[in-house]
Structures are given as structure tokens and as C-alpha cells.
ROGU-421958 format. One line per field, with one value per atom (N, C-alpha, C): atom name; z, x, y; residue number from 1. Coordinates in pm, 1 decimal, always signed. Layout:
atom: c(CA; ...) .
up: c(Z; ...) .
east: c(X; ...) .
north: c(Y; ...) .
seq: c(NUM; ...) .
//
This chain:
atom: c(N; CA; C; N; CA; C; N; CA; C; N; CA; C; N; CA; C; N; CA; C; N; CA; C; N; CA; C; N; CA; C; N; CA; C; N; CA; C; N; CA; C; N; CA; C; N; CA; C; N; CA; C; N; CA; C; N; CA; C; N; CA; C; N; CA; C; N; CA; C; N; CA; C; N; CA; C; N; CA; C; N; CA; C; N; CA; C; N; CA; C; N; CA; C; N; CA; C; N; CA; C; N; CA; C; N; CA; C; N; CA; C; N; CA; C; N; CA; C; N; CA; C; N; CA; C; N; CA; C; N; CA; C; N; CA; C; N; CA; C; N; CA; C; N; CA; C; N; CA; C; N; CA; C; N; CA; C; N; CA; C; N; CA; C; N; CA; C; N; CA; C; N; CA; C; N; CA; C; N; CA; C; N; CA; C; N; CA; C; N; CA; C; N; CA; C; N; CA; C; N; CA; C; N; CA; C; N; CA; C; N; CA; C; N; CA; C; N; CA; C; N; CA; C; N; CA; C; N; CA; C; N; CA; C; N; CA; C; N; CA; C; N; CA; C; N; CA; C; N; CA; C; N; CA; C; N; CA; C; N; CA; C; N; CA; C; N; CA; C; N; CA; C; N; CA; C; N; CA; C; N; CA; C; N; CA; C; N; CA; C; N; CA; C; N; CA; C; N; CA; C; N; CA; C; N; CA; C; N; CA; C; N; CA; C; N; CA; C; N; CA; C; N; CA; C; N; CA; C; N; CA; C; N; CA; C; N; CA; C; N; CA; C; N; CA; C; N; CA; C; N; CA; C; N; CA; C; N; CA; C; N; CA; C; N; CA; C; N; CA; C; N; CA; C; N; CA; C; N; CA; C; N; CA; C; N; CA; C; N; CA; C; N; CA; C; N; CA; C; N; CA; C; N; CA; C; N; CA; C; N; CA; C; N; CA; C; N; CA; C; N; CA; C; N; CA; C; N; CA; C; N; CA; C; N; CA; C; N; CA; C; N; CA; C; N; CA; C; N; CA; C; N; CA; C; N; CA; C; N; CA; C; N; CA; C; N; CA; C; N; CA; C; N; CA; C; N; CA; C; N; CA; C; N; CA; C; N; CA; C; N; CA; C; N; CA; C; N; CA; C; N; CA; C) .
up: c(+0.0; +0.0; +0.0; +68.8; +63.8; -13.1; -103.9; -153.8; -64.3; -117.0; -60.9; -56.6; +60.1; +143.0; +37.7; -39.5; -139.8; -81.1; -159.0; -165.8; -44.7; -22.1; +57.3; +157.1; +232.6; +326.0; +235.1; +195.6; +151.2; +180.7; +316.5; +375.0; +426.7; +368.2; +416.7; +472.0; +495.7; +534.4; +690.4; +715.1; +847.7; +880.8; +872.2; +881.9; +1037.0; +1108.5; +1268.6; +1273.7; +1240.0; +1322.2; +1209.5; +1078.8; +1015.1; +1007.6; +1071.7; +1083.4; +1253.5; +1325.5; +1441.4; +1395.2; +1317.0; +1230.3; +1202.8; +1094.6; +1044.9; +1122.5; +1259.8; +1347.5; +1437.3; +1433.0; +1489.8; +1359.5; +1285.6; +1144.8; +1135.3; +1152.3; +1178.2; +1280.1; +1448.3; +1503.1; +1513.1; +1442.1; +1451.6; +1342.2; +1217.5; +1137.3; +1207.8; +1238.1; +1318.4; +1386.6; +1465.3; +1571.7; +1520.6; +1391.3; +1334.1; +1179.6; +1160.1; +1107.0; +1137.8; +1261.5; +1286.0; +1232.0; +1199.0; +1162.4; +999.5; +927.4; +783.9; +762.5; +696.3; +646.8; +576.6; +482.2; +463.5; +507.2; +635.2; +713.3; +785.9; +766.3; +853.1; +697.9; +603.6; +455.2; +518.3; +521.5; +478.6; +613.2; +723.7; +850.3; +812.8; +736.0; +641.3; +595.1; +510.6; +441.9; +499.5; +641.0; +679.9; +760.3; +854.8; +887.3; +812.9; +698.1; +569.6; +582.9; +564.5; +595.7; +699.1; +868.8; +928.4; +983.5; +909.4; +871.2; +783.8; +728.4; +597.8; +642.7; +684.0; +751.3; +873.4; +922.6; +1052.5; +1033.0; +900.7; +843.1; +810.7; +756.3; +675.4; +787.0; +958.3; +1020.4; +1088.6; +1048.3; +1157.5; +1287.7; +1286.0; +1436.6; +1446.4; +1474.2; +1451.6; +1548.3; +1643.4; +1777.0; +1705.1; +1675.4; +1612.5; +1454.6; +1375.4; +1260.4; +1331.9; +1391.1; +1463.0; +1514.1; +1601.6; +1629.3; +1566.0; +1471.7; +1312.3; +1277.9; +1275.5; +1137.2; +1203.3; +1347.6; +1424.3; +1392.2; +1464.8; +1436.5; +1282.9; +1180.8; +1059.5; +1002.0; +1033.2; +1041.8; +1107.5; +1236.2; +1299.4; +1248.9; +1175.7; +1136.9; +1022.5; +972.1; +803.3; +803.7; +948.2; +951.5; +990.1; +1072.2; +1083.4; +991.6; +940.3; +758.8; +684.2; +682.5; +603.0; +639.4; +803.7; +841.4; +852.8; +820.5; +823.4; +667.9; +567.6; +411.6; +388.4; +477.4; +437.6; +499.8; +628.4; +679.0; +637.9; +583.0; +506.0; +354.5; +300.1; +133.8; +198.3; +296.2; +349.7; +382.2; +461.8; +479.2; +364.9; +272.8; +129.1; +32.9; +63.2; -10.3; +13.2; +216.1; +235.3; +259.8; +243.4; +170.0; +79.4; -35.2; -162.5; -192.4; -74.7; -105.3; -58.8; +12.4; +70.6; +27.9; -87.2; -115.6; -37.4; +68.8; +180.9; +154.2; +55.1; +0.4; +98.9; +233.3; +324.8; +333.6; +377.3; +408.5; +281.7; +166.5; +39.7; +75.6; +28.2; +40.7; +173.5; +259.2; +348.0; +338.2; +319.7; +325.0; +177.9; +89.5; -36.7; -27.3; +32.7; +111.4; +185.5; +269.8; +317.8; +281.0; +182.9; +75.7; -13.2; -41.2; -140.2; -76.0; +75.7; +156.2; +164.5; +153.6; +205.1; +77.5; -60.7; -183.0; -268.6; -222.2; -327.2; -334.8; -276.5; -293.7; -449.3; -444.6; -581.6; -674.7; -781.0; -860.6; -1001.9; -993.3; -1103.9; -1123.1; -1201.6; -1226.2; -1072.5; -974.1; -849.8; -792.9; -770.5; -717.9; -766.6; -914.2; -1024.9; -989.3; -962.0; -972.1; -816.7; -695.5; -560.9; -570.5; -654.9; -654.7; -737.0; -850.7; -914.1; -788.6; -731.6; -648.5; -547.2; -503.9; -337.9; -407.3; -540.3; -591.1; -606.5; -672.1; -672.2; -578.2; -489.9; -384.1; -268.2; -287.9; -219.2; -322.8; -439.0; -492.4; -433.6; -435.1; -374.6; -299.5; -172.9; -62.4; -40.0; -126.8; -109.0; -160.5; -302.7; -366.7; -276.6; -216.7; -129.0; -3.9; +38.1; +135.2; +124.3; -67.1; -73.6; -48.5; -122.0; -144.6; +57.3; +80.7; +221.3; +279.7; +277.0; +289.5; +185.0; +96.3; -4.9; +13.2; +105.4; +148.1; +286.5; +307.3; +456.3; +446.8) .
east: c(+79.3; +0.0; +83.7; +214.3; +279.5; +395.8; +445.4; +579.8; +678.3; +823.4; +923.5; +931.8; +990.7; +973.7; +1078.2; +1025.2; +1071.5; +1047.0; +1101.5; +1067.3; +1164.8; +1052.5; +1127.4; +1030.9; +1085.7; +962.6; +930.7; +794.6; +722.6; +748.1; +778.0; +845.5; +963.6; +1055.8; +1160.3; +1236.5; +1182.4; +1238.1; +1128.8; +1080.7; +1035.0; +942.7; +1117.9; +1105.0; +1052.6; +1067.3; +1069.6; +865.3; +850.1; +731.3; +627.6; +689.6; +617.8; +586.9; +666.9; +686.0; +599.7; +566.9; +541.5; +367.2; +354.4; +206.8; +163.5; +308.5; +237.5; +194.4; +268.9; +246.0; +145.2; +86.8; -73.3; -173.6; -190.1; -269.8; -247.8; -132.9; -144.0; -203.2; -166.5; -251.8; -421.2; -436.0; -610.3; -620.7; -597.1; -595.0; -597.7; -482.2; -485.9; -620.2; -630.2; -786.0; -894.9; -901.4; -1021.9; -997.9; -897.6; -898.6; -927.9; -1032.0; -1112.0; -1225.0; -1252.3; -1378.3; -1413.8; -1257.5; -1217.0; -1082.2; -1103.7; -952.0; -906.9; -911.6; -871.4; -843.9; -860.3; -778.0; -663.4; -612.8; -517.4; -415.0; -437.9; -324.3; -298.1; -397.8; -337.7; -280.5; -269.2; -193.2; -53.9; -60.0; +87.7; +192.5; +86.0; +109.4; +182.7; +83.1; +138.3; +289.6; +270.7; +419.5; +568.0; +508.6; +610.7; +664.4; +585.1; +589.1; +660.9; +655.9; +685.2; +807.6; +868.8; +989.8; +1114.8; +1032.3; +1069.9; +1167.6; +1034.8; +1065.6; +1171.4; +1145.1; +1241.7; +1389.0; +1416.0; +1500.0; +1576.8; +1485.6; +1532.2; +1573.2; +1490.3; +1560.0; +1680.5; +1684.0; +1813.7; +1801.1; +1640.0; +1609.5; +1605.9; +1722.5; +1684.0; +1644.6; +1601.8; +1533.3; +1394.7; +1358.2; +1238.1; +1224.9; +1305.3; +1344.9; +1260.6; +1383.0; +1333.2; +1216.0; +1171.3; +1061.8; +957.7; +904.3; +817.3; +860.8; +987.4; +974.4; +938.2; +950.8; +960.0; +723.3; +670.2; +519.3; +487.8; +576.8; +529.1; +535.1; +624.8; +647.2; +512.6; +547.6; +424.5; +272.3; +235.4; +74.4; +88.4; +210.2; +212.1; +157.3; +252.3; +232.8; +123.9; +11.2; -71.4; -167.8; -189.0; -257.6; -244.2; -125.8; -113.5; -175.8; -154.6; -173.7; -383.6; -429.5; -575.6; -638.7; -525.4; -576.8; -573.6; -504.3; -463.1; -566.1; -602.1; -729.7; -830.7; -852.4; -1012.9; -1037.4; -881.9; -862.3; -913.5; -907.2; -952.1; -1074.3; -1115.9; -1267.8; -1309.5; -1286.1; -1370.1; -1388.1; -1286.9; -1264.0; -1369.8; -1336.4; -1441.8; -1580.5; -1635.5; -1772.7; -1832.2; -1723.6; -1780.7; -1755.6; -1744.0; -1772.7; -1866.8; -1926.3; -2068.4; -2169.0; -2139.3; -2216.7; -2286.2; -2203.4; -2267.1; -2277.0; -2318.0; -2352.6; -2328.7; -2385.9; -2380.2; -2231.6; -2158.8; -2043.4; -1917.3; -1972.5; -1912.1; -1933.6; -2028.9; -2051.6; -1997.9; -1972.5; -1905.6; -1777.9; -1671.7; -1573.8; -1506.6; -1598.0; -1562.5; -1559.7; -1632.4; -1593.6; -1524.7; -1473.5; -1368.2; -1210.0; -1228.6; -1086.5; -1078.4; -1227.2; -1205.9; -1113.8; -1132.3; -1123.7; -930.3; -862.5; -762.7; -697.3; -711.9; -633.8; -739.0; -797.2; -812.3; -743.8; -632.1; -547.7; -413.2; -471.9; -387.8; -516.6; -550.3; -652.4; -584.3; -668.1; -680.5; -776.5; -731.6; -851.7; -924.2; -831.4; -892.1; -951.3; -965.8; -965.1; -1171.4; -1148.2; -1293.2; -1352.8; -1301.0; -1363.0; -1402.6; -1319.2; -1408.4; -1508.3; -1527.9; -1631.2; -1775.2; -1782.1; -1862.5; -1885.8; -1811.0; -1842.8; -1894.0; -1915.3; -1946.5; -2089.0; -2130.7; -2287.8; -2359.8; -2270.4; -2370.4; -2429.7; -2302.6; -2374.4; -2492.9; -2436.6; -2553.2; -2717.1; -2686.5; -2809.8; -2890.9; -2761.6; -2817.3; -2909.3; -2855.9; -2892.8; -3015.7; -3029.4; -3173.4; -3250.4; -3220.0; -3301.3; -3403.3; -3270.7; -3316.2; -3409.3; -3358.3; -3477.3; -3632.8; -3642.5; -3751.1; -3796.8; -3774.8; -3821.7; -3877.9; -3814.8; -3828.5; -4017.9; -3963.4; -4090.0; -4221.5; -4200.4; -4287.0; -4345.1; -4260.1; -4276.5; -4396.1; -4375.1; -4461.4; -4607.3) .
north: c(-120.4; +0.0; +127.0; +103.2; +250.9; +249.0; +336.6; +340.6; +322.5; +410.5; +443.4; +584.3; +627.1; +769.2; +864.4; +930.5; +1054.9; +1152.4; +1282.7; +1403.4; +1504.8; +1553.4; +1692.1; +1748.4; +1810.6; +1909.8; +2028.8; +2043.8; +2100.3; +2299.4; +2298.3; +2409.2; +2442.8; +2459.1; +2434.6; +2564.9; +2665.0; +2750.2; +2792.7; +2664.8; +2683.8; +2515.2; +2376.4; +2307.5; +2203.1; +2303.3; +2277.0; +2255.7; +2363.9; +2427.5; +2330.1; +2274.7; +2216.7; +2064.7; +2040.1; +1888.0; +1896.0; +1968.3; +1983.3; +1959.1; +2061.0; +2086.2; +1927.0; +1878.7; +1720.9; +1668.0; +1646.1; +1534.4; +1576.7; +1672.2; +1716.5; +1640.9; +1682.4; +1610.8; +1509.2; +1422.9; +1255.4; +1191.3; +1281.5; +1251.6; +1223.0; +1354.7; +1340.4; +1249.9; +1239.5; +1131.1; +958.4; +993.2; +876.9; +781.8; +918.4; +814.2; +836.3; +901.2; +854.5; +767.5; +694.2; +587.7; +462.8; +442.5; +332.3; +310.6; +505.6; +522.1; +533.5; +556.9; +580.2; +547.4; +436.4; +358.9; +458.9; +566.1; +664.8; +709.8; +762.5; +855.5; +821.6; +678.6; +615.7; +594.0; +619.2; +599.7; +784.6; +848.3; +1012.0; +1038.0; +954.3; +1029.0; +944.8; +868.5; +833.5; +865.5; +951.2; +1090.6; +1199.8; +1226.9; +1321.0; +1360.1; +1187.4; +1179.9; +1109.1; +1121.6; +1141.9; +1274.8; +1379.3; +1484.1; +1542.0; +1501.9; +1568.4; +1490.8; +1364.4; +1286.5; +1376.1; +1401.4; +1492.6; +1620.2; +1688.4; +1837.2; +1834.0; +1712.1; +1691.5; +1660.7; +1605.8; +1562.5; +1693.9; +1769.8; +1927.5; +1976.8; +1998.6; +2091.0; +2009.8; +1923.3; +1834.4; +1792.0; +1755.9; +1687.9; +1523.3; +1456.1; +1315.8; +1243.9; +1292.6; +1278.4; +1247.1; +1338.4; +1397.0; +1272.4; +1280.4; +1208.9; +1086.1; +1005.5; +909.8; +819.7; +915.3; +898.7; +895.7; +923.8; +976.1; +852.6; +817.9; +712.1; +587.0; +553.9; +465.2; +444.9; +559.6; +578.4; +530.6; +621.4; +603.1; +427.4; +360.3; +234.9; +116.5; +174.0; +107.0; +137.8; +277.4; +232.0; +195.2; +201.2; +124.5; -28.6; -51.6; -210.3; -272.1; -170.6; -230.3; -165.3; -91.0; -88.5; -181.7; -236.4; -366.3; -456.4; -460.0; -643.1; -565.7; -486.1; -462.1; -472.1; -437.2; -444.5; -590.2; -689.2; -815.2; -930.5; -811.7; -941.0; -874.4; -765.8; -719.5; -815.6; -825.5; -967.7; -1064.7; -1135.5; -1249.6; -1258.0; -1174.5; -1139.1; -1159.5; -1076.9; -1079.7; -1181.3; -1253.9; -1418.6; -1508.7; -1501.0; -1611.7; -1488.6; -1449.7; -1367.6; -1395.4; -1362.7; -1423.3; -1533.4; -1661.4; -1801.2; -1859.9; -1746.6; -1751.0; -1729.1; -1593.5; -1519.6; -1422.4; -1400.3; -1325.8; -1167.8; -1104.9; -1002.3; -880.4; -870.7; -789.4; -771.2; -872.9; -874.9; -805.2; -858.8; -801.3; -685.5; -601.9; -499.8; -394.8; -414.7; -384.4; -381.6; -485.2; -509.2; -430.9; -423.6; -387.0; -209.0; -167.0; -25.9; +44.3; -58.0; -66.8; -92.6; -133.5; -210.3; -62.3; -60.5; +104.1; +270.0; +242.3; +356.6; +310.3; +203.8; +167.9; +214.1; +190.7; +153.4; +269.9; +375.6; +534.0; +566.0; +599.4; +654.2; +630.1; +476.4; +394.1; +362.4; +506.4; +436.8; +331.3; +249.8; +128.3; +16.7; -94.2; -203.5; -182.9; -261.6; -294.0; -246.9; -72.5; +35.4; -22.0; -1.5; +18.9; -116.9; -272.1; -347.6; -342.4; -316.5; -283.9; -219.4; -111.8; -39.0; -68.0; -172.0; -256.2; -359.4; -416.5; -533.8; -454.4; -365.2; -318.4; -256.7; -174.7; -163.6; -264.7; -394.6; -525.0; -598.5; -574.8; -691.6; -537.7; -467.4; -345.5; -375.0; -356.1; -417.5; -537.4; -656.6; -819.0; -735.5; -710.0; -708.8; -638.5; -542.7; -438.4; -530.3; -592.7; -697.8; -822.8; -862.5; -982.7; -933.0; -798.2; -742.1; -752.3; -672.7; -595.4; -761.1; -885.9; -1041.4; -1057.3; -979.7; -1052.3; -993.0; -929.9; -775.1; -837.0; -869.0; -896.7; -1111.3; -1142.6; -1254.0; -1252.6; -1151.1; -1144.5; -1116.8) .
seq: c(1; 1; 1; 2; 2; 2; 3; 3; 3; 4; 4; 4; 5; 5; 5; 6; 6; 6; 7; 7; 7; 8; 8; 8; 9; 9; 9; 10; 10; 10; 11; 11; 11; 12; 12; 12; 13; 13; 13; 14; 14; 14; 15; 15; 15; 16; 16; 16; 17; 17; 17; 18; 18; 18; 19; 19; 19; 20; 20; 20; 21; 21; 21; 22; 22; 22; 23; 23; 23; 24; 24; 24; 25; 25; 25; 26; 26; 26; 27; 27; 27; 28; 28; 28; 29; 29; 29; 30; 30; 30; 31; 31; 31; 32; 32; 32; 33; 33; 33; 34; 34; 34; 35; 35; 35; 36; 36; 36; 37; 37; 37; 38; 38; 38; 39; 39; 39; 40; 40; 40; 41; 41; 41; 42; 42; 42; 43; 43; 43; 44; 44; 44; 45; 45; 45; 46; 46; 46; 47; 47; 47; 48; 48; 48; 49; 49; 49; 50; 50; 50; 51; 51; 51; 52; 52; 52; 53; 53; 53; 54; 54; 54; 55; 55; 55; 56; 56; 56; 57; 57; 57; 58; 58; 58; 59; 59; 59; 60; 60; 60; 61; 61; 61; 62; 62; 62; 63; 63; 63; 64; 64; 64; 65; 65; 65; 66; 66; 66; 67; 67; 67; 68; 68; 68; 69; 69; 69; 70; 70; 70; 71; 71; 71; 72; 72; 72; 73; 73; 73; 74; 74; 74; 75; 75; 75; 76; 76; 76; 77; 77; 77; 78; 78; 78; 79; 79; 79; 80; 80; 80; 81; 81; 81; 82; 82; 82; 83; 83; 83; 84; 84; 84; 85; 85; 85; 86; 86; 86; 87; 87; 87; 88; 88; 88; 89; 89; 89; 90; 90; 90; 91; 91; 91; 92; 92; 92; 93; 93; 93; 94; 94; 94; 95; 95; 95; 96; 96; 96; 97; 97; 97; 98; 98; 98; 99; 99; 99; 100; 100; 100; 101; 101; 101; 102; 102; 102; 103; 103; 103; 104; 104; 104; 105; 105; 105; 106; 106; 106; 107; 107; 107; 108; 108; 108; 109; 109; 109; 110; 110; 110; 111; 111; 111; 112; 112; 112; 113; 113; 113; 114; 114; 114; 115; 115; 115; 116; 116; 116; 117; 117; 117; 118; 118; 118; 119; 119; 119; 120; 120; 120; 121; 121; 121; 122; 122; 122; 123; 123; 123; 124; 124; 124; 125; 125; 125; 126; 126; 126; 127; 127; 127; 128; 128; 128; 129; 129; 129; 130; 130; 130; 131; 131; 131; 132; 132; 132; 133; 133; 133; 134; 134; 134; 135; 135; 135; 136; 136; 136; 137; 137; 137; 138; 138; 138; 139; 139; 139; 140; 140; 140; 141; 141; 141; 142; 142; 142; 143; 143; 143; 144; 144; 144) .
//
């Protein structure tokens, strides 16, 4: 899910106070990426950023520490994109539509950030099985 750490601090003529900034925006990112797998790729992002900037002002205290965080939610983004593939496997050997659909929203929120096939076919698979599911409702409703 994540590259390799490029680039530069974005500000570099006031690298301290900016990398200070990132690591406020990763934070809040952070604790609400339980609530949006998106927001746990862009607090990624951000302490790329304040890696970056920290790097520029020559704090490796600071360096450090960032990369030590940035490491650790990488790893568990991964080990969460890897058991949401699994989820979704055994789902659709179920046909458990609800569960597709869920999980397939969730896979979408992790990997927007990388658009392609997969990106487009999560997003066909997470309308269909949302269809199933309204489908199989209205049957239910109409059964009664």
C-alpha cells in the first residue's frame, strides 16, 4: 500500500514548526482511522511529511521517532488491508452479500489513494452486492 519515502519538506524555510504541524494532522488522522480507512493511509502521508521536515531541520530525535510511528501504522494498515482480502474471499464463497458490500468499502477507503482495475472493480463489487442485498430485502418484505 505505501511506496518508498521521497521528496522533501514542503516548507523548508520553516522546517521545525512544520513537521510539528504534520504530526498534529497525523494525530487526529490517526484516531479517526477506525472510523475511515482513509484517514489512517493520509496520517501516512502526513508523517512522511513531518519525517521529511524533521529531516530538513536536523532533528533526529524527532526524525526518529516519526519514522519509528510512521512504520508502525504502516504495519498495521497492512496487516488490516490483508485481513479485510480475506474477509472478502471467504464472503464471496458464501455469497454473503452484506459482508461483500461492506468489506468492499472498506478495501475502497484503504487503496483510493492507488486508482486502477482494483480500485474500479471494488467499486462494481461493493454496488452489486448493495443491490443483492436491497433486492433480497424488498423479497423478504414482499414474502410477509
Amino acid at each position: 500500500l505505501f511506496g518508498t519515502l521521497s521528496g522533501s519538506c514542503p516548507e523548508e524555510q520553516r522546517a521545525a514548526p512544520r513537521a510539528a504541524e504534520a504530526v498534529a494532522a497525523a494525530d487526529a488522522r490517526e484516531i479517526r482511522y477506525a472510523f475511515d480507512r482513509a484517514e489512517g493511509v493520509a496520517a501516512v502521508g502526513q508523517l512522511r511529511v513531518a519525517e521529511l521536515c524533521g529531516k530538513r531541520a536536523g532533528d533526529t530525535r524527532l526524525m526518529d521517532d516519526i519514522h519509528g510511528r510512521r512504520g508502525a501504522l504502516e504495519a498495521r494498515i497492512n496487516s488490516d488491508y490483508k485481513a479485510l482480502r480475506i474477509t472478502m474471499r471467504r464472503a464471496i464463497a458464501r455469497d454473503d452479500f452484506k459482508t461483500i458490500a461492506q468489506t468492499a468499502n472498506q478495501l475502497r477507503r484503504l487503496v483510493g489513494h492507488r486508482p486502477g482495475r482494483y480500485l474500479a472493480w471494488l467499486g462494481e463489487l461493493e454496488r452489486r452486492a448493495v443491490d443483492e442485498v436491497a433486492r433480497k430485502e424488498k423479497e423478504a418484505k414482499e414474502a410477509l
